[in-house]
Each structure stands twice: as structure tokens, then as C-alpha cells.
C-alpha positions in Angstrom: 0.0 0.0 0.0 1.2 3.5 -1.1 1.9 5.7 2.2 3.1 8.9 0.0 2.9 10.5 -4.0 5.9 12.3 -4.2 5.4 14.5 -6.8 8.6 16.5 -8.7 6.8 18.9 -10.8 8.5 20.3 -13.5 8.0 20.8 -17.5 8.8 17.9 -20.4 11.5 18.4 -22.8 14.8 19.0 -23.1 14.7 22.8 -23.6 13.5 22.9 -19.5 15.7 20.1 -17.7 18.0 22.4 -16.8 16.0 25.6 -15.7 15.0 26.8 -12.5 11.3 25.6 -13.1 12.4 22.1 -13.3 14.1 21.9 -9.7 10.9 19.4 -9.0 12.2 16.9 -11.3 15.9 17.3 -10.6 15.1 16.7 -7.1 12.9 13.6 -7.7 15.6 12.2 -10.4 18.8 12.3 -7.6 16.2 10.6 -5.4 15.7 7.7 -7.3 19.0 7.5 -8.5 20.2 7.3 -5.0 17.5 3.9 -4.0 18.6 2.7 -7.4 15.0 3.1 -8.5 13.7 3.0 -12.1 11.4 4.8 -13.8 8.1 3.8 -15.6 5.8 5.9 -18.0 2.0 5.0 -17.1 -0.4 6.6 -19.7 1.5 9.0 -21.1 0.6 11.5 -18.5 3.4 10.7 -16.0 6.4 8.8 -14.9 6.5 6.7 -11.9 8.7 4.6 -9.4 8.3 3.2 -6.0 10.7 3.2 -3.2 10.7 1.7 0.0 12.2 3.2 3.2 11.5 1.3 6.3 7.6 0.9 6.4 6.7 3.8 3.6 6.3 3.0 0.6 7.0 6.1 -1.7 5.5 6.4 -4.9 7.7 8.9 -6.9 5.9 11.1 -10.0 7.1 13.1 -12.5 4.2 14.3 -14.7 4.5 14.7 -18.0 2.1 17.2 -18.6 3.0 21.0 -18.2 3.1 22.4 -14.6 0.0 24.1 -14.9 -1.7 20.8 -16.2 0.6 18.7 -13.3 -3.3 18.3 -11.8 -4.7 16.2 -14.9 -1.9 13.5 -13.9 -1.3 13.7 -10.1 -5.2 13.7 -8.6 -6.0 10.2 -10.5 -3.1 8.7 -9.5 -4.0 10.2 -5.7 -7.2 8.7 -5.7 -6.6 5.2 -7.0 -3.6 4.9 -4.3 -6.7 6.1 -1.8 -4.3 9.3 -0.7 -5.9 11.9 0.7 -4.1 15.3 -0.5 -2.5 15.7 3.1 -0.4 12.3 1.7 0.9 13.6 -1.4 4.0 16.0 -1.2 4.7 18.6 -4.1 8.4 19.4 -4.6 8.4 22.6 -6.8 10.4 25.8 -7.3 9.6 29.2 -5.6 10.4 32.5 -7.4 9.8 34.3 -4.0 12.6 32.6 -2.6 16.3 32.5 -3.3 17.9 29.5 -5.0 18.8 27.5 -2.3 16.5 28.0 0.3 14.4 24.9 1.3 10.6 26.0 2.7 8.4 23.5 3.8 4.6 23.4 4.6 1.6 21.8 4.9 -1.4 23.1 3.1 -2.1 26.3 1.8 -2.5 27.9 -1.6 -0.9 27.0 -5.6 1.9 29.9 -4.5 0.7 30.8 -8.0 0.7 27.2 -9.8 -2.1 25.8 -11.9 -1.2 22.1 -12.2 
């Protein structure tokens, strides 16, 4: 049973790996690179793979789908793992910020994203 979606959001192609707006899916990518994890594509929508630490299983997502359309692939997926939203974690850069800075929190609004 899936304890957590953790979602990478980012944008597809090769023209955005390496920007700012794609920290989601750098972060996501060193992740399962470290557990030796591989991904899958599921219906073209989104990427997945499933590590384990301890007791949690971890479902990892990349959508494939722009940001603002990150929604279209990450709430199915939500709801047929039976996650409420409170279980699914959303790694995603922050213009307000400076590069670097980690912020975490639970709840709240987009921050300005669509997806």
C-alpha cells in the first residue's frame, strides 16, 4: 500500500531540464537515482517509481504534462492509491525565494501554480 505521492513537478522536454522551473524533477531524479529506483511511464501522463524506506512506501511522480496541467496527472493517481491530499508532497520551485532555500509546509494555496 502506497503511504506517499511524491510528486517533482517540473516541465517535459529538453529545452527545461536544466532551468530553475524544473528543480521538482531534478530533485525527484537524484532521489531515485540514490535507492537505485527505475522509472516507468503510465499513460502517457506521468512517470512513476516506488521506493521503500523502512515501512513507507513512496511512490515517486514526475508528470509529463505542463506544470500548470501537473493536476490532470497527479489527482487520479491520488485517488486510486486512496491518498488523501495531506499524503501527497509537491516538490516545486519558488520565485519568491532564493535559490537555495528549502521552505516547507503543509497546506495552503498553488503559490501561483495551476497544475
Amino acid at each position: 500500500m502506497t503511504s506517499f505521492l511524491i510528486v517533482g513537478l517540473g516541465n517535459p522536454g529538453t529545452q527545461y531540464s536544466l532551468t530553475r522551473h524544473n528543480i521538482g524533477f531534478m530533485v525527484v531524479d537524484a532521489f531515485t537515482e540514490k535507492h537505485r529506483a527505475k522509472w516507468t511511464v503510465r499513460e502517457g501522463k506521468y512517470a512513476t517509481s516506488s521506493v521503500r524506506i523502512m515501512a513507507t512506501e513512496l511512490v515517486i511522480v514526475k508528470p509529463l504534462t505542463y506544470m500548470n496541467l501537473s493536476g490532470e496527472a497527479v489527482a487520479p493517481l491520488a485517488v486510486s492509491n486512496g491518498l488523501q491530499s495531506s499524503r501527497v508532497v509537491a516538490i516545486t520551485d519558488e520565485y519568491n525565494f532564493p535559490v537555495g532555500r528549502v521552505h516547507l509546509r503543509c497546506g495552503g494555496s498553488s503559490g501561483g501554480h495551476n497544475g
